[in-house]
BAFI-603219 format. One record per residue: x, y negated, z negated of N, C-alpha, C, O in turn; chain; residue in one letter. Coordinates in Angstrom, 2 decimals, always signed. Example, Ala and Ser with C-alpha at 12.3 -4.5 7.8 and 13.67 -1.06 7.14 Angstrom:
# BAFI-603219
n.east/n.north/n.up/ca.east/ca.north/ca.up/c.east/c.north/c.up/o.east/o.north/o.up/chain/resn
+13.19/+5.69/-7.80/+12.30/+4.50/-7.80/+13.20/+3.30/-7.80/+14.24/+3.32/-8.46/A/A
+12.85/+2.25/-7.08/+13.67/+1.06/-7.14/+12.90/-0.03/-7.87/+13.41/-1.14/-8.04/A/S
//
This chain:
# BAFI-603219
n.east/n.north/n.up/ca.east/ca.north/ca.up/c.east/c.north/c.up/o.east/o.north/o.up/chain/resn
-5.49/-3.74/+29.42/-4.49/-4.79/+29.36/-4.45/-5.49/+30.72/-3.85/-4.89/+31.61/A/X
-4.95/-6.60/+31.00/-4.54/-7.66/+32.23/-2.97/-7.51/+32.80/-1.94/-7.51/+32.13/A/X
-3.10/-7.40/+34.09/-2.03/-7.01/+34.28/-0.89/-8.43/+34.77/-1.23/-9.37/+35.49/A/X
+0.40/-8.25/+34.19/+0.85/-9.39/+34.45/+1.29/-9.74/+35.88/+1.12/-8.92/+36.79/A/X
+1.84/-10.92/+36.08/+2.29/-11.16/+37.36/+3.87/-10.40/+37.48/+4.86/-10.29/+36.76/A/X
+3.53/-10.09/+38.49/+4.69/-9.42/+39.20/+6.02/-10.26/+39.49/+6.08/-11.16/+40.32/A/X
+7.27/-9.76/+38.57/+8.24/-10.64/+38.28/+9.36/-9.70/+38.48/+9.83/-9.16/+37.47/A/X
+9.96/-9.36/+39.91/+10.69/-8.17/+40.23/+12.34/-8.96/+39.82/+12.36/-10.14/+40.15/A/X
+13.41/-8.55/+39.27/+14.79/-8.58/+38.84/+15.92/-8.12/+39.84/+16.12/-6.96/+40.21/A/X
+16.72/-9.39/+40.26/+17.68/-8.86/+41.30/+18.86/-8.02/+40.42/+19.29/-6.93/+40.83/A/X
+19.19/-8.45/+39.56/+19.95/-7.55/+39.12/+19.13/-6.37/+38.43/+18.00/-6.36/+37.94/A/X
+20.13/-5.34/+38.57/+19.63/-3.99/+37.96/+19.35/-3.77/+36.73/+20.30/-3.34/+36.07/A/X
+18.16/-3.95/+36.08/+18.27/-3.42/+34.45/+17.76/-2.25/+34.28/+16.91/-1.83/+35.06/A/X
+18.22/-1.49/+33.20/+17.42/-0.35/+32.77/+17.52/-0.72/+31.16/+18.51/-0.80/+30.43/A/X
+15.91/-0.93/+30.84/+16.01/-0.56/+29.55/+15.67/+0.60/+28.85/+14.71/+1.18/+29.36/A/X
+16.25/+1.25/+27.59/+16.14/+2.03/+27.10/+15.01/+1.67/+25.77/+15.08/+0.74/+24.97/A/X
+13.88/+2.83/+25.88/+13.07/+2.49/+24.70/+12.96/+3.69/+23.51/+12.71/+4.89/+23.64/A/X
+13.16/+3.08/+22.61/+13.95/+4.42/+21.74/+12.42/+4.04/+20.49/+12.21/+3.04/+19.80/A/X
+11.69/+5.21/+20.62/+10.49/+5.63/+19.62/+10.87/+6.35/+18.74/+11.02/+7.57/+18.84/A/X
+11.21/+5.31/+17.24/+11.99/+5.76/+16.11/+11.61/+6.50/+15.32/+12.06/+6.29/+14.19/A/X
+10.71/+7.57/+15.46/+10.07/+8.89/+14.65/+10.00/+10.08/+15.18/+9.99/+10.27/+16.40/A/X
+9.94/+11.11/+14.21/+9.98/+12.73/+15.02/+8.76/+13.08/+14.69/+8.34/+14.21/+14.89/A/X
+8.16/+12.25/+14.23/+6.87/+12.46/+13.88/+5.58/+12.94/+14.86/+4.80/+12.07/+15.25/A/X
+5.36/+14.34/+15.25/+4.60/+14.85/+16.61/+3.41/+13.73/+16.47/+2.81/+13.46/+15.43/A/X
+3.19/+13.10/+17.81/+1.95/+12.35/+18.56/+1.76/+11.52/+17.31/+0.89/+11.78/+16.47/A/X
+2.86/+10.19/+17.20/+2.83/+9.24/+16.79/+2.22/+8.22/+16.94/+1.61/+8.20/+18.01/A/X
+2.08/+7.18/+16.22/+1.35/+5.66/+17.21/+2.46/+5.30/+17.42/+2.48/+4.61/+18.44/A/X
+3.85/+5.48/+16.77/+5.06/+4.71/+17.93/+5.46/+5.07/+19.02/+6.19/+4.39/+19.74/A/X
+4.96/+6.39/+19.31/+5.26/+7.07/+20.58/+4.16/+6.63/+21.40/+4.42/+6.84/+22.59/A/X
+3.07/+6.11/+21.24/+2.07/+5.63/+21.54/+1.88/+4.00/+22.31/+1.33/+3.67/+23.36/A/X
+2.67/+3.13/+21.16/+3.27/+1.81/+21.56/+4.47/+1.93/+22.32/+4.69/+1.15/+23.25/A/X
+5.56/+3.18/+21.88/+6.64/+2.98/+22.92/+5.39/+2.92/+24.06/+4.78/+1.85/+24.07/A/X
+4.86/+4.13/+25.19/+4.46/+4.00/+26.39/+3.60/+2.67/+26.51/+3.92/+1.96/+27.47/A/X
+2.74/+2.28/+25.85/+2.14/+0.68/+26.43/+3.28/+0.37/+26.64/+3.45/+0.54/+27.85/A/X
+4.51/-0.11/+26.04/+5.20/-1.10/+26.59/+6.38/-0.82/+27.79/+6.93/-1.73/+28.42/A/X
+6.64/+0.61/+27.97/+6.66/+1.65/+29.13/+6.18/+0.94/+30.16/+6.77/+0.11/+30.85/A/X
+4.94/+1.36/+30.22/+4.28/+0.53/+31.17/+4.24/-0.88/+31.57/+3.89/-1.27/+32.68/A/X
+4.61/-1.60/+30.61/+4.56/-2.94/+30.89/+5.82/-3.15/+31.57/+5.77/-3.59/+32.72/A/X
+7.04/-2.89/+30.99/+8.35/-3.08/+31.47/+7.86/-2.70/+33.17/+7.83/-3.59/+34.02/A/X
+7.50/-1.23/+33.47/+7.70/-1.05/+34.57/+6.64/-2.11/+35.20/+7.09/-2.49/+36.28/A/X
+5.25/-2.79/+34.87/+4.76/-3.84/+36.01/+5.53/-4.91/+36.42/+5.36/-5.56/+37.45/A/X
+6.74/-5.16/+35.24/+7.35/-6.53/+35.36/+8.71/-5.75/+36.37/+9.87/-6.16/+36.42/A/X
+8.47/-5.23/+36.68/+9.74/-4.45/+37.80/+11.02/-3.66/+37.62/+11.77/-3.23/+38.49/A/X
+11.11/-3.52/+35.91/+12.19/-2.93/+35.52/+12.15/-1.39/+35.16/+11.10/-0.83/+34.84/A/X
+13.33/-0.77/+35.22/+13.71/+0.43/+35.20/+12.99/+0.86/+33.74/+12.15/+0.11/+33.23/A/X
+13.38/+2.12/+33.12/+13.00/+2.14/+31.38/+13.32/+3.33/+31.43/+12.98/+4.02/+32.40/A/X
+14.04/+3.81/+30.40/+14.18/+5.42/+29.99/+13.35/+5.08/+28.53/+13.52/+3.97/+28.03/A/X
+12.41/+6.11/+27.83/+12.05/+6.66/+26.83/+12.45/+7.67/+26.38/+12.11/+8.79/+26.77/A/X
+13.55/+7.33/+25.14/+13.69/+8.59/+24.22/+13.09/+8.97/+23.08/+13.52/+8.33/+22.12/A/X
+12.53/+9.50/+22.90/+11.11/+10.12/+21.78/+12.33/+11.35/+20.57/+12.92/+12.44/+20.57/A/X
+12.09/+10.29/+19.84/+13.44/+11.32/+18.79/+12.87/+12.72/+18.17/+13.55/+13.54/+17.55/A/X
+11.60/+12.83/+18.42/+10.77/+14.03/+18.37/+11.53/+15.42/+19.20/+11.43/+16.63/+18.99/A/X
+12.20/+14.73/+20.07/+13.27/+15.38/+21.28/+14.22/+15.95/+21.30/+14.73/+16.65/+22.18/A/X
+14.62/+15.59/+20.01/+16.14/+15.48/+19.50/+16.57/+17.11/+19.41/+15.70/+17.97/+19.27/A/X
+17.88/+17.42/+19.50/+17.73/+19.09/+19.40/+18.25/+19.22/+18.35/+19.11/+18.51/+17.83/A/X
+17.48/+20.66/+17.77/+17.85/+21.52/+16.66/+18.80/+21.08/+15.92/+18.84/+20.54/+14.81/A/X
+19.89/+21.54/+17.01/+21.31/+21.68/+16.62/+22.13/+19.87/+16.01/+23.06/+19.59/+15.25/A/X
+21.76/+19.55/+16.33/+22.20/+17.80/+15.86/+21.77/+18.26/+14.16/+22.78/+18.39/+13.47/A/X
+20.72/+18.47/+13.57/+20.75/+18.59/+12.35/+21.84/+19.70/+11.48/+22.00/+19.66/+10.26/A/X
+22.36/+20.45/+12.20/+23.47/+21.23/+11.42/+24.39/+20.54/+11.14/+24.99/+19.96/+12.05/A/X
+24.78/+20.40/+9.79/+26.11/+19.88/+9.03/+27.74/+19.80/+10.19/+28.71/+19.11/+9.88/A/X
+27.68/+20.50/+11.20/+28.73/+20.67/+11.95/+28.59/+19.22/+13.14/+29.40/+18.96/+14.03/A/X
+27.56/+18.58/+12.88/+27.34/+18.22/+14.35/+28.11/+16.42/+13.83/+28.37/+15.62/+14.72/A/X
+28.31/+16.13/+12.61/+29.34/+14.98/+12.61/+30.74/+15.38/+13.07/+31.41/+14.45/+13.53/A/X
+31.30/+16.53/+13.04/+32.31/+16.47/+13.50/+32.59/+16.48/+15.23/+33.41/+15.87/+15.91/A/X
+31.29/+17.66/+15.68/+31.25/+17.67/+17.13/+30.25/+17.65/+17.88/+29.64/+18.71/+17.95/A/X
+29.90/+16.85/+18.42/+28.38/+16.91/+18.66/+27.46/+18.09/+19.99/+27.46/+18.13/+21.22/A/X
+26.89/+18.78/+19.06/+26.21/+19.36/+20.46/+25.51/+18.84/+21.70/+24.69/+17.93/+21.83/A/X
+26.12/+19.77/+22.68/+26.29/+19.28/+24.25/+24.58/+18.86/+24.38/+24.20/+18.14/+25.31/A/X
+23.71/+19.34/+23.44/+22.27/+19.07/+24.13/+21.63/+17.50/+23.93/+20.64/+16.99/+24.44/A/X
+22.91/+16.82/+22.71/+22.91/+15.41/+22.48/+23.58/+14.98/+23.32/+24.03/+13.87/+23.06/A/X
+23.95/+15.56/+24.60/+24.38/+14.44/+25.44/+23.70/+13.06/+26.12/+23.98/+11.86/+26.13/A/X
+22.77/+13.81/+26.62/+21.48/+12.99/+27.28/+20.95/+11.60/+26.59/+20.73/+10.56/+27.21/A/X
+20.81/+11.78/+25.34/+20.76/+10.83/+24.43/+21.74/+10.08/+24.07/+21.39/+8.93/+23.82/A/X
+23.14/+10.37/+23.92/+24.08/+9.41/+24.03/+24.25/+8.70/+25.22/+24.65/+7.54/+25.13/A/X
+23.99/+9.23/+26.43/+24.04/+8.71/+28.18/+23.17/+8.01/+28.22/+23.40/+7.24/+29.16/A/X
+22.08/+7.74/+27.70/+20.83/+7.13/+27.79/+21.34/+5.50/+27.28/+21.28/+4.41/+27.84/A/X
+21.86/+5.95/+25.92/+21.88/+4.70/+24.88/+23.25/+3.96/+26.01/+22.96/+2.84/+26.45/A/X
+24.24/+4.37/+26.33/+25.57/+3.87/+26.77/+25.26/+3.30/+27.65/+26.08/+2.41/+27.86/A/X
+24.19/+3.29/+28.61/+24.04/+3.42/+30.38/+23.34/+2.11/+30.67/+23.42/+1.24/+31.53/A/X
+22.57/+2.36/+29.52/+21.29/+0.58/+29.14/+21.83/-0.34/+29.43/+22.91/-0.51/+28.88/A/X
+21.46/-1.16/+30.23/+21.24/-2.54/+29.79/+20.94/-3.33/+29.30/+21.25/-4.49/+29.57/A/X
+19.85/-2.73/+27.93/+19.29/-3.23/+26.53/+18.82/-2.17/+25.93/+18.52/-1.24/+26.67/A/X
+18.68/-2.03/+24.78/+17.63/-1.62/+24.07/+16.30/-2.25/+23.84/+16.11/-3.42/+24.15/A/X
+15.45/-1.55/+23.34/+14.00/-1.83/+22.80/+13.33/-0.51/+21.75/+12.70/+0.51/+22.01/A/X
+13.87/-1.17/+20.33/+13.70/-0.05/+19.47/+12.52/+0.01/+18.66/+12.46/-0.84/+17.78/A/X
+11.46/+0.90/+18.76/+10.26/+1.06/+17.90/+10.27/+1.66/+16.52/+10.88/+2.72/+16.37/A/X
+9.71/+1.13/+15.57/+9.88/+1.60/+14.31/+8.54/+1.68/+13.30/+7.99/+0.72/+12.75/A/X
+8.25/+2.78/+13.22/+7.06/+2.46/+12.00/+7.84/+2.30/+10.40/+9.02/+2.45/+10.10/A/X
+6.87/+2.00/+9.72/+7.25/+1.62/+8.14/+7.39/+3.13/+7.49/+6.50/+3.92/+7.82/A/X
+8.52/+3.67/+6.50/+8.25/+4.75/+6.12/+8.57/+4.46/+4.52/+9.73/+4.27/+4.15/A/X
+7.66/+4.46/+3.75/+8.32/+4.22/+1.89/+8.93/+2.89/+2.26/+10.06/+3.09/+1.82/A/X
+8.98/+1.60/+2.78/+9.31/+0.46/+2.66/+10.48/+0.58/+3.64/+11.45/-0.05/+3.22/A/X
+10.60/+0.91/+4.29/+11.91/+1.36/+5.13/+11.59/+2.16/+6.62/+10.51/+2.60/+7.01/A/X
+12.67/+2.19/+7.18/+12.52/+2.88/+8.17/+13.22/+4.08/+8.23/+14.19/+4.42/+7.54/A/X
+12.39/+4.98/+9.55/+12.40/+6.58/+8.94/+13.64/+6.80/+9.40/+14.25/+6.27/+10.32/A/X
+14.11/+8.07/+8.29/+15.31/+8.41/+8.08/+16.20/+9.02/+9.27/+17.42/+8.91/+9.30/A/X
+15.37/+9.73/+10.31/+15.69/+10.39/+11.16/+16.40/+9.20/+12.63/+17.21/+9.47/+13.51/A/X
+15.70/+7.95/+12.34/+16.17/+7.01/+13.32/+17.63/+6.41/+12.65/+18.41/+5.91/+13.47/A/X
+17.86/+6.42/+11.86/+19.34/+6.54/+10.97/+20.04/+7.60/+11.25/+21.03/+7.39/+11.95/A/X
+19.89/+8.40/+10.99/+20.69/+9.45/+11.40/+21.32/+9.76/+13.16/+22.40/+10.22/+13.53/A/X
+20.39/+9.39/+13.76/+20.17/+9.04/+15.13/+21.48/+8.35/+15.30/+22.57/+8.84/+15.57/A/X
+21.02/+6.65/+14.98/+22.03/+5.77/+15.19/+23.13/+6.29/+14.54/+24.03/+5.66/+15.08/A/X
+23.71/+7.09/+13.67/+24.96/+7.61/+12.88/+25.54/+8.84/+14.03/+26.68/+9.31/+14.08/A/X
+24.72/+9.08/+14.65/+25.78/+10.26/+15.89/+25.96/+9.79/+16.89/+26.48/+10.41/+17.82/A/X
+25.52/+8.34/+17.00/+26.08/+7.72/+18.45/+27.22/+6.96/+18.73/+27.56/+6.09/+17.93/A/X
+27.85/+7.17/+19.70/+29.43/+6.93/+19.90/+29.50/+5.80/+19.19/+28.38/+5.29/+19.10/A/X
+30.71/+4.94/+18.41/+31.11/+3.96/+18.15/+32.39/+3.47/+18.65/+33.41/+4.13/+18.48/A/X
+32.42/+1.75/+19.58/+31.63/+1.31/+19.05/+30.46/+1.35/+20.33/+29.25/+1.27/+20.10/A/X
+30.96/+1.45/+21.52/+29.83/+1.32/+22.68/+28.92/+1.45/+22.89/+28.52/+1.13/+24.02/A/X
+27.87/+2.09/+21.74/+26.63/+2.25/+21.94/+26.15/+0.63/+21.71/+25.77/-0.25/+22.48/A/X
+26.27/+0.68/+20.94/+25.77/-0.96/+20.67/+26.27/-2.62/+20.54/+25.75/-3.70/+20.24/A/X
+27.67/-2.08/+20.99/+28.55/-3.39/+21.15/+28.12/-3.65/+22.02/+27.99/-3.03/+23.08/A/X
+27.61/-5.32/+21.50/+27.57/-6.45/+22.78/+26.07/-5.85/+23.78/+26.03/-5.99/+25.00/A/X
+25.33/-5.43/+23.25/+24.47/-4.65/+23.77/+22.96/-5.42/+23.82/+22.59/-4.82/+22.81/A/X
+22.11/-6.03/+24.07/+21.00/-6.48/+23.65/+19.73/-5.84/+23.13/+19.16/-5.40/+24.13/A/X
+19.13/-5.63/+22.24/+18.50/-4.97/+21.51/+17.14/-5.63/+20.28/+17.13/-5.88/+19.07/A/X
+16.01/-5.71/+21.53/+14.80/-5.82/+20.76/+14.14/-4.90/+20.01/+14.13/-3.75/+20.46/A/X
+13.23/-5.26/+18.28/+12.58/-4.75/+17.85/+11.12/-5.00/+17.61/+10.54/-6.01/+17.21/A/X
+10.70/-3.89/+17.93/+8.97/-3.86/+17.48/+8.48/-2.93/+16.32/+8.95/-1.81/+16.13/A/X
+7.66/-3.40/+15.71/+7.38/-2.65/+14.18/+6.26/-2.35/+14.17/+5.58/-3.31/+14.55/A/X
+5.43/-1.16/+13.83/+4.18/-1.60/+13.46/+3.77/-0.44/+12.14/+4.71/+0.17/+11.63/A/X
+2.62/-0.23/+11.74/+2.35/+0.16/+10.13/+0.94/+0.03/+10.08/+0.31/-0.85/+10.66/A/X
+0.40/+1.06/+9.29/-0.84/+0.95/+8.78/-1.33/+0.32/+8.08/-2.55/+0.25/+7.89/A/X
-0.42/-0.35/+7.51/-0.36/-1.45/+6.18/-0.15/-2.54/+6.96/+0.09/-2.24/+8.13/A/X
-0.18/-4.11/+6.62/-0.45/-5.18/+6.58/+0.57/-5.99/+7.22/+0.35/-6.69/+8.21/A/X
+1.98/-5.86/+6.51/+3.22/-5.96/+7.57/+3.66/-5.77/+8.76/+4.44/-6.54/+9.33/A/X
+3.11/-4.52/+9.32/+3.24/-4.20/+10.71/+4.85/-4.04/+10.41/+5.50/-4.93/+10.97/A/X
+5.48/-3.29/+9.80/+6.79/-2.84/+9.57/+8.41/-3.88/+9.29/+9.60/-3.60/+9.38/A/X
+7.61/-5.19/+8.93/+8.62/-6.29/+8.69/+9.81/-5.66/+7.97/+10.96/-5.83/+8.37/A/X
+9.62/-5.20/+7.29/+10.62/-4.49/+6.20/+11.98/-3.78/+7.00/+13.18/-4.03/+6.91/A/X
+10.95/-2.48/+8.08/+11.76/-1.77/+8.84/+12.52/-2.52/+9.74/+13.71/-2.20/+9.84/A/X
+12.03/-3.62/+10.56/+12.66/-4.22/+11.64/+13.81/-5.07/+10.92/+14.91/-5.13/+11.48/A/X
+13.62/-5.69/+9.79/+14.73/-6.36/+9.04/+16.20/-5.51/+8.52/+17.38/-5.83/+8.64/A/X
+15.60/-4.42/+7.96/+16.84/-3.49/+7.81/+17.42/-3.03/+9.07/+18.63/-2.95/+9.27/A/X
+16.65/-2.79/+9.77/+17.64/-2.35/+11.30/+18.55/-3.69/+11.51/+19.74/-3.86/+11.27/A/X
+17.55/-4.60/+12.05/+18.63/-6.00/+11.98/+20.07/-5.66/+11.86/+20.94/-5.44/+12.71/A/X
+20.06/-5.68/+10.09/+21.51/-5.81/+9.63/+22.19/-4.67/+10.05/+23.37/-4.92/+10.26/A/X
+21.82/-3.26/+10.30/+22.44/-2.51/+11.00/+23.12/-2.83/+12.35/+24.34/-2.95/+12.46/A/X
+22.14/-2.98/+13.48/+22.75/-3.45/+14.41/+23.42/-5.12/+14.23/+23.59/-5.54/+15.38/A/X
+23.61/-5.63/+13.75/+24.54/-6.84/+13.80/+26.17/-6.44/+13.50/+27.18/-6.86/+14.07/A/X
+26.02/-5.50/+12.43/+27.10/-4.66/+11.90/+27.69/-4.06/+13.07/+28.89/-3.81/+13.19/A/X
+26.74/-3.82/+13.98/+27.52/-2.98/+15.08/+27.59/-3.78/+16.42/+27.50/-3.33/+17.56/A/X
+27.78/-5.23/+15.95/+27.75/-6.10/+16.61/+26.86/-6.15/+18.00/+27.45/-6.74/+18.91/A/X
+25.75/-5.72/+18.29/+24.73/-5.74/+18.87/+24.12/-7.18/+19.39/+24.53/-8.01/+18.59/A/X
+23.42/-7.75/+20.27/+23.22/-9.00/+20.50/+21.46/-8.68/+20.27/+20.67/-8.11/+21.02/A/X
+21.30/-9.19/+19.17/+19.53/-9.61/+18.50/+18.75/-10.15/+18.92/+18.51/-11.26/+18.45/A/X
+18.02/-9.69/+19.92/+16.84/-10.61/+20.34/+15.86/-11.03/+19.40/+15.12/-10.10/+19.07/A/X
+15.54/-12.40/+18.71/+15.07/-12.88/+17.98/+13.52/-12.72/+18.15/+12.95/-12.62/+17.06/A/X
+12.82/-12.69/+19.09/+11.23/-12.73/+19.73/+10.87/-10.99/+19.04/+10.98/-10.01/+19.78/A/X
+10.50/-10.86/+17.75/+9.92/-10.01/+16.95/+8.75/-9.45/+17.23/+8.01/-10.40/+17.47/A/X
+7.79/-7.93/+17.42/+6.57/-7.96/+16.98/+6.07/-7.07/+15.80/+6.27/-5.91/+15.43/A/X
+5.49/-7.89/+15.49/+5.00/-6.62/+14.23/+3.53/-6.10/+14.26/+2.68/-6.97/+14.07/A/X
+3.12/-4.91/+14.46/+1.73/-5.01/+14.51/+0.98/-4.00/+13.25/+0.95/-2.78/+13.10/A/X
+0.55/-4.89/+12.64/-0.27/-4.39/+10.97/-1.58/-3.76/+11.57/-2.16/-4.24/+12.54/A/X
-1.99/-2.56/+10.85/-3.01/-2.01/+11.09/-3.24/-0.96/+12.19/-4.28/-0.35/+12.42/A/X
-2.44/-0.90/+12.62/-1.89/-0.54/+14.26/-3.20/+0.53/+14.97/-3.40/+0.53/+16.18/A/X
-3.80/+1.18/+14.25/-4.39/+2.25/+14.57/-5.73/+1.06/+15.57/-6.09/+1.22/+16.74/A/X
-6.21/-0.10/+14.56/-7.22/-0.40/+14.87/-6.60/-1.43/+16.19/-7.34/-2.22/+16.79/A/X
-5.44/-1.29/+16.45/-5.28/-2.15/+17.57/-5.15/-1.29/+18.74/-4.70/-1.77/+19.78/A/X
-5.53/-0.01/+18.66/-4.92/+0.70/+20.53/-6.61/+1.69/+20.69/-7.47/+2.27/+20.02/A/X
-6.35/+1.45/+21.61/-7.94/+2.52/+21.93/-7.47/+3.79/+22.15/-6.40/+4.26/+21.75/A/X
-8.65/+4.52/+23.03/-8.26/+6.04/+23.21/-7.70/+5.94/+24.82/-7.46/+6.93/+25.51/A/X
-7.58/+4.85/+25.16/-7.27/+4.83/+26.38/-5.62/+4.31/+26.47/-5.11/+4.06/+27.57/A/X
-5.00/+4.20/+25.41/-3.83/+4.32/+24.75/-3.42/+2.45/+25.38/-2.50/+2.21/+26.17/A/X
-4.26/+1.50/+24.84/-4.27/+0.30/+25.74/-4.63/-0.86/+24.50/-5.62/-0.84/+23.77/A/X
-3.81/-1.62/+24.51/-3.75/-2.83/+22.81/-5.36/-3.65/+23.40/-5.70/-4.18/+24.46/A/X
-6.12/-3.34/+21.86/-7.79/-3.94/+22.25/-7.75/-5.11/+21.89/-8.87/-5.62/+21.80/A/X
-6.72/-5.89/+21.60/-6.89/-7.85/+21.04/-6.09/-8.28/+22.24/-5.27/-7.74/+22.99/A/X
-6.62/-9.43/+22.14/-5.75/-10.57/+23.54/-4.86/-11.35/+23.05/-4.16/-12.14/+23.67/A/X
-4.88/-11.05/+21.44/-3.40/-12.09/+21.21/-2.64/-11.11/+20.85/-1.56/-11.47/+20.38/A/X
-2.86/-9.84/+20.89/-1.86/-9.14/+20.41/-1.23/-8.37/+21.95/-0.12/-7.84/+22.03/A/X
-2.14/-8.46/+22.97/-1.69/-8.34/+24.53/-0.42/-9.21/+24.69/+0.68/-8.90/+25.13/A/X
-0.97/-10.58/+24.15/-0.07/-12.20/+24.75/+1.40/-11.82/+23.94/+2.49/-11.89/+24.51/A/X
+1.27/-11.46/+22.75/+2.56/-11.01/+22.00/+3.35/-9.76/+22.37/+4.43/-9.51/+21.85/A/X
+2.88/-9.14/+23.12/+3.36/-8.14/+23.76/+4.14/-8.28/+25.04/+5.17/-7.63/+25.20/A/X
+3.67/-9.10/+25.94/+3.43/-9.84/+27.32/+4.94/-10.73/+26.94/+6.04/-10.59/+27.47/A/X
+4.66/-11.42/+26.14/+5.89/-12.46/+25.53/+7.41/-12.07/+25.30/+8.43/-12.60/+25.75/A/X
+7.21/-10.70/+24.27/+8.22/-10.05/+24.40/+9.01/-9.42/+25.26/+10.17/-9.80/+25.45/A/X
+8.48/-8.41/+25.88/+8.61/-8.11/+27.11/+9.25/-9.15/+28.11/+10.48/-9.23/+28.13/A/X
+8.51/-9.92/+28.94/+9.33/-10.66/+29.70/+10.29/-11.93/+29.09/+10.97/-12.63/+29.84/A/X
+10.24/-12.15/+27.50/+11.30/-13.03/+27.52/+12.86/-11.79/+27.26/+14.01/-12.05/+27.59/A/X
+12.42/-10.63/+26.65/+13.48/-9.71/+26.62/+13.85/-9.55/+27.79/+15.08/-9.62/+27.69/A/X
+13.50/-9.31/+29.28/+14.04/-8.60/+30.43/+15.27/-10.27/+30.71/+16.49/-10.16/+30.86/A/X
+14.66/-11.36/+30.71/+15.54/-12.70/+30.66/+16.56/-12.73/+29.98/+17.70/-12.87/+30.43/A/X
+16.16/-12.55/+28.50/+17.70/-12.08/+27.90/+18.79/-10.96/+28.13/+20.01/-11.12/+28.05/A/X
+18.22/-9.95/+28.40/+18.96/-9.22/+28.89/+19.73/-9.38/+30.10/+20.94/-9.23/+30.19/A/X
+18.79/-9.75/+31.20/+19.44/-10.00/+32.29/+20.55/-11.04/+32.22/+21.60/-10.99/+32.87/A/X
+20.13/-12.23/+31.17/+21.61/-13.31/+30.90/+22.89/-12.65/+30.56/+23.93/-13.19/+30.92/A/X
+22.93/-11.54/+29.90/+23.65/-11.16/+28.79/+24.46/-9.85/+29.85/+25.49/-9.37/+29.38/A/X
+24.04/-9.40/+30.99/+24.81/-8.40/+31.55/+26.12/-8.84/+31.95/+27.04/-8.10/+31.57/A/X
+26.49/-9.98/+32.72/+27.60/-10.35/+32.95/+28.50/-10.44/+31.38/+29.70/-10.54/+31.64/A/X
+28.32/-10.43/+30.32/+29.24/-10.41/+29.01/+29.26/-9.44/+28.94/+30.40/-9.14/+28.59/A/X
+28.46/-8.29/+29.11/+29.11/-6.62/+28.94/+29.63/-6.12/+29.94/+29.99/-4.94/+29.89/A/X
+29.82/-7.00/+31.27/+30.61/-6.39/+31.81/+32.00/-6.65/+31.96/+32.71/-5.87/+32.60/A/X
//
C-alpha cells in the first residue's frame, strides 16, 4: 500500500476500530489491521477491539442484568472514542449475531450518542456486505449516532488482501485512503458537539 502523506491532527482523536466477528483469524480482523495501520500513518491514535476477545462470562444469561468486570475494557474503549470505525462481514444476509449482542451490553445512551461512526463491509460474495452495513445503519441512528456517509464495501475480499496482509488493487487502496482521511475530518469537526 503507497503510503499516504503525512497529515498529523491538533486535536486529539482516538479512534476505536471494532472487528465485528468472533470468528478466530478472520478477514475482518484482517481489514480491521490494514486500516489500523493506515489511521496510525495519517497520525491518529486507534484502539482495536477484536470481539473474538470478548469474555466468557458476557455470554451467561446474568450478564444483562450486571455486567462482568472483564467487560469493562470494552465498554471504556467504546465511551473514550472519539469515533468509531465498525467492520462487518456478511453472515446469512445480515450481520453476525455476536456484534449485536455486543452493541446490546453497551451502556445506553453514551456509547453512541452523538458519537461518529464509520462502516466498512466486506464478503465473499459480490456485495461486499451492503446488507450488513445497512442494517447497522438503522441501529446506530436509533441510538442516535452521527453516520458517516463515505461507505466501503469490499466483494470478494479474500482475492483483494495478500499474504502480506496488504489490499492488492489501487482503487480499492484509493477507497480505503478516502475513507480514512475523510473520516478523521469528520470526526475531528464533530468533537466540539460531544463535548
Amino acid at each position: 500500500m503507497a503510503k499516504p502523506p503525512q497529515r498529523v491532527y491538533k486535536n486529539y482523536l482516538m479512534i476505536c476500530l471494532v472487528s465485528g466477528t468472533n470468528r478466530p483469524n478472520s478477514n475482518t480482523l484482517r481489514v480491521t489491521k490494514i486500516y489500523e495501520e493506515l489511521y496510525k500513518k495519517y497520525g491518529v491514535e486507534t484502539r482495536l477491539l477484536d470481539l473474538a476477545e470478548l469474555p466468557h462470562e458476557l455470554f451467561f444469561p446474568s450478564s444483562y442484568a450486571e455486567k462482568p468486570d472483564s467487560f469493562s475494557k470494552f465498554t471504556k474503549e467504546i465511551t473514550s472514542a472519539s469515533g468509531l470505525h465498525v467492520f462487518t462481514p456478511e453472515y446469512n444476509g445480515s450481520f453476525p449475531g455476536v456484534l449485536k449482542y455486543f452493541i446490546d451490553h453497551l451502556p445506553f445512551p453514551e456509547s453512541f450518542e452523538k458519537r461518529p461512526v464509520a462502516f466498512t463491509g466486506l464478503a465473499a460474495g459480490m456485495w461486499g456486505a451492503l446488507r450488513s452495513v445497512e442494517q447497522l445503519e438503522s441501529i446506530f441512528k436509533y441510538r442516535n449516532a452521527f453516520l458517516f456517509n463515505e461507505r466501503v464495501f469490499l466483494p470478494k475480499v479474500d482475492s483483494l488482501i495478500n499474504e502480506k496482509n496488504e489490499f492488492t488493487q489501487d482503487f480499492t487502496k484509493k477507497l480505503v485512503d478516502s475513507q480514512v482521511s475523510n473520516f478523521i475530518k469528520f470526526t475531528k469537526a464533530l468533537v466540539p458537539i460531544r463535548q
